[in-house]
C-alpha positions in Angstrom: 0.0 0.0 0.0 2.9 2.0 0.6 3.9 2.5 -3.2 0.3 3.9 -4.2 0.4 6.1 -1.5 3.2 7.7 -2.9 1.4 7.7 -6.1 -1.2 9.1 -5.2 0.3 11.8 -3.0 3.3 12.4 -5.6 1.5 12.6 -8.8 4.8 13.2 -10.5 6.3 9.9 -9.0 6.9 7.3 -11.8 8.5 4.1 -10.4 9.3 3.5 -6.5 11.8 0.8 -5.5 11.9 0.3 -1.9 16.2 0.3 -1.8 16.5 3.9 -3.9 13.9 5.8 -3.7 11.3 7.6 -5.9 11.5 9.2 -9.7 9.8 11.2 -11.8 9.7 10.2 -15.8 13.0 11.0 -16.6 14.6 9.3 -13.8 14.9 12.4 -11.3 14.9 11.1 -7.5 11.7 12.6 -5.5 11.7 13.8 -2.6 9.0 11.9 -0.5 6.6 13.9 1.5 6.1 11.1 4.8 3.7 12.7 6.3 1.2 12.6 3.5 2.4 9.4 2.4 1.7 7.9 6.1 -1.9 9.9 6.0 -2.6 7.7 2.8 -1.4 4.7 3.9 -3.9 5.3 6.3 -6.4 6.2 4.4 -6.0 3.2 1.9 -5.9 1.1 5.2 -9.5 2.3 6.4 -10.9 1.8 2.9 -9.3 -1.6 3.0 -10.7 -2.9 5.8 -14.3 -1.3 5.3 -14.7 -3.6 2.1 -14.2 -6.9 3.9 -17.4 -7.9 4.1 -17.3 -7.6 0.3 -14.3 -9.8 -0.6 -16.1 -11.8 2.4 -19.4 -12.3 0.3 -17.2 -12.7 -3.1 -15.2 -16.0 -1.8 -18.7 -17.0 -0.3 -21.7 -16.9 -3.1 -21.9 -20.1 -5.4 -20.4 -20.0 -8.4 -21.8 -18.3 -11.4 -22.9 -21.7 -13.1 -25.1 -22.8 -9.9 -26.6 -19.6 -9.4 -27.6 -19.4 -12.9 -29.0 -23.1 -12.2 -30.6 -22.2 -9.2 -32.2 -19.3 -10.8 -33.6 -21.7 -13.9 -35.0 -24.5 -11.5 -36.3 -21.4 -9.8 -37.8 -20.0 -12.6 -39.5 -23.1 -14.0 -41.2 -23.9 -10.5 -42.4 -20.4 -10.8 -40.4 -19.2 -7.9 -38.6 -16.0 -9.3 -39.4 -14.6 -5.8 -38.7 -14.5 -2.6 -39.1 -18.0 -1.8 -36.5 -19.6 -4.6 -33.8 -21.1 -3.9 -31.6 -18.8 -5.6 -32.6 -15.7 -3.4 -32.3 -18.0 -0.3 -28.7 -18.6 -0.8 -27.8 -15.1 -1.9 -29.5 -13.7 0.7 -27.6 -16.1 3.0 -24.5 -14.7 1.9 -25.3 -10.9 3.1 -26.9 -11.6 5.9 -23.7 -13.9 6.9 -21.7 -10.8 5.8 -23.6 -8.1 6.7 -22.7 -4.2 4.8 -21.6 -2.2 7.9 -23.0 0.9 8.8 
């Protein structure tokens, strides 16, 4: 997270390697600004951690190819509501990982 912070607190910051330093586009060193860089790390951090529950649902809905199934099967018993079996796993998934406030 480091190296975008730098990018995004050095726009003119090209490359970073963690044993020189930082440099523009024509190979110029930068000189680093920590205190905003540590503000974005921060920042990055926080935004980070508040998606969670997102990569949380991601690694836990079924796969594409048995949703779609469960929607079909749902869709032929003439359950595209509340009460398939489609909506009852997805909805599973959020309220296993809830959004936070």
């Amino acid at each position: 997270m480091r190296h975008q912070a730098i990018y995004n607190t050095h726009p003119n910051v090209v490359s970073v390697d963690d044993g020189l330093g930082a440099f523009d586009e024509n190979g110029n060193s930068v000189t680093i600004d920590e205190t905003k860089v540590a503000e974005e790390v921060a920042s990055l951090e926080a935004d980070f951690k508040s998606k969670q529950y997102q990569r949380d649902r991601a690694a836990s809905y079924p796969d594409l190819a048995e949703q779609l199934d469960l929607l079909y099967h749902d869709m032929t018993a003439g359950k595209g509501d509340k009460t398939g079996e489609w909506y009852k796993a997805v909805n599973k998934v959020k309220t296993d990982n809830p959004k936070p406030e």
